[in-house]
C-alpha positions in Angstrom: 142.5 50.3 77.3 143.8 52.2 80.4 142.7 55.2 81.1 145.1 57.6 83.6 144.0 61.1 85.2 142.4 63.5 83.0 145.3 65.9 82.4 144.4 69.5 81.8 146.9 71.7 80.0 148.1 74.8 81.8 146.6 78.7 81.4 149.1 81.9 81.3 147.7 84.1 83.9 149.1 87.8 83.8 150.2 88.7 87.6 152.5 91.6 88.1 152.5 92.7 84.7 153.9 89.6 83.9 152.4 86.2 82.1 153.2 83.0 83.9 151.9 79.7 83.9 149.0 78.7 86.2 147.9 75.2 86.3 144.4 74.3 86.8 145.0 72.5 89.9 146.3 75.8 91.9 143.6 77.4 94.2 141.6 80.0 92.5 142.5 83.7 92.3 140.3 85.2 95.1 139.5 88.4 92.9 140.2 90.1 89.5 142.8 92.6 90.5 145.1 89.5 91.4 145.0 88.3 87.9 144.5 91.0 85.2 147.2 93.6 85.0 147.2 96.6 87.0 145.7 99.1 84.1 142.8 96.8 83.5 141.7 96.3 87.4 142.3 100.5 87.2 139.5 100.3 84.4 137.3 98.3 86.2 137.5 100.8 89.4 137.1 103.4 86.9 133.3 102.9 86.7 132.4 103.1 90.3 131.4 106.2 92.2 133.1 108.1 94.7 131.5 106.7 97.4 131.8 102.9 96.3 135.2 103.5 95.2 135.8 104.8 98.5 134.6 101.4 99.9 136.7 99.1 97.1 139.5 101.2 99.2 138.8 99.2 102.0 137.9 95.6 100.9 141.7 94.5 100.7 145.3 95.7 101.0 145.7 95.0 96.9 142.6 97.2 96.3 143.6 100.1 98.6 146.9 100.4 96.8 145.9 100.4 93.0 143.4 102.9 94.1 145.6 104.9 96.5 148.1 104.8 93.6 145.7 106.3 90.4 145.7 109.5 90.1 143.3 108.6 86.9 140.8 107.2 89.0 140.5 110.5 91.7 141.2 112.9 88.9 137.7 112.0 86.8 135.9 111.9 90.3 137.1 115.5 90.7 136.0 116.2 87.6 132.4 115.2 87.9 132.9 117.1 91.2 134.2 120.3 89.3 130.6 121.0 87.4 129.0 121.7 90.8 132.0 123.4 92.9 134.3 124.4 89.9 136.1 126.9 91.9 136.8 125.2 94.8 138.2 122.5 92.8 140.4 125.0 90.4 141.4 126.9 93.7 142.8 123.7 95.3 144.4 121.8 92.4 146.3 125.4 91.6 147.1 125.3 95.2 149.0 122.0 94.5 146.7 119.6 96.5 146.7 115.9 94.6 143.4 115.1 92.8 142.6 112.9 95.7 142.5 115.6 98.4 141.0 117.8 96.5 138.1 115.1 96.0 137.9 114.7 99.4 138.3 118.1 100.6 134.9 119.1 98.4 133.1 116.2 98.0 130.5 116.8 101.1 130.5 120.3 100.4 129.6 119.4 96.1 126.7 117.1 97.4 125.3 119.6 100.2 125.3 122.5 97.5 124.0 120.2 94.2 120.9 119.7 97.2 120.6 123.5 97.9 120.8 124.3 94.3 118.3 121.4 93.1 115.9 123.2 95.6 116.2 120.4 97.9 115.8 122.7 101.3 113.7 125.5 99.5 110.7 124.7 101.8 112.6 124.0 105.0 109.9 125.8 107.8 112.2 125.1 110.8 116.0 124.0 111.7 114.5 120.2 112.9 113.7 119.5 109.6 117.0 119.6 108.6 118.4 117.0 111.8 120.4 114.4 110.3 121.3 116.1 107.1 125.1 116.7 106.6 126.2 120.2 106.5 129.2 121.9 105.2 130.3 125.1 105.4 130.0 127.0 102.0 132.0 130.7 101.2 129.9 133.6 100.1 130.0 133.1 96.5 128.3 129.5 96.6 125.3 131.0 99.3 125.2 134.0 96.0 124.7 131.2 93.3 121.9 129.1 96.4 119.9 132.9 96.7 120.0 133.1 93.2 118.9 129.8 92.3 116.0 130.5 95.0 114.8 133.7 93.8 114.9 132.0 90.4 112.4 129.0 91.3 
């Protein structure tokens, strides 16, 4: 009885939006976005964070542009952004600015006044204690809303 190589039968890998035939002797894909279509690796990026979406930006050139490219992906980040600085967000999305910029434009400023409003610097006794903090400017409306939510505690 002779035995030959083992032959293994080909997979259909989707690359490109497009199914073709990948034979288990190629290299390895070297990450998921290379192999599932576009709209599923957009998915996947869906469920990060700002921040560590942000980061996935940077890991590879394929990465940077499915994120760069998804408006889906920076509009539900602005979103979640938009129940702490709602009218920032509304004045710069009717001011035409893509979701992206807008998310970037308020995102320090969101986290800076979520921590004002949480109560976060309501015992702050001198400026040193607040060294190494980030800062952002805020208008007169938002300081209104931090007074208020002060007086209220």
């Amino acid at each position: 009885m002779h035995h030959g190589p083992a032959r293994t039968s080909p997979l259909f890998v989707l690359r490109e939006g497009r199914a073709s035939l990948k034979s288990p002797d190629d290299p390895p894909a070297r990450n998921f976005a290379e192999t599932l279509p576009p709209e599923m690796s957009v998915r996947i990026f869906g469920e990060l964070d700002a921040q560590s979406l942000c980061s996935a930006s940077r890991t590879c050139r394929l990465w940077h542009e499915l994120i760069e490219r998804s408006e889906q992906l920076w509009r539900r980040q602005c979103l979640l952004l938009r129940a702490v600085c709602g009218r920032e967000v509304d004045g710069d999305r009717s001011g035409g600015l893509s979701w992206k910029v807008t998310l970037v434009r308020n995102y320090t400023r969101g986290r800076v006044k979520a921590d004002w409003l949480r109560g976060r610097y309501s015992r702050v006794r001198s400026a040193d204690e607040l060294l190494g903090r980030k800062m952002a400017p805020l208008d007169a409306e938002t300081w209104a809303e931090i007074l208020q939510a002060e007086l209220d505690r």
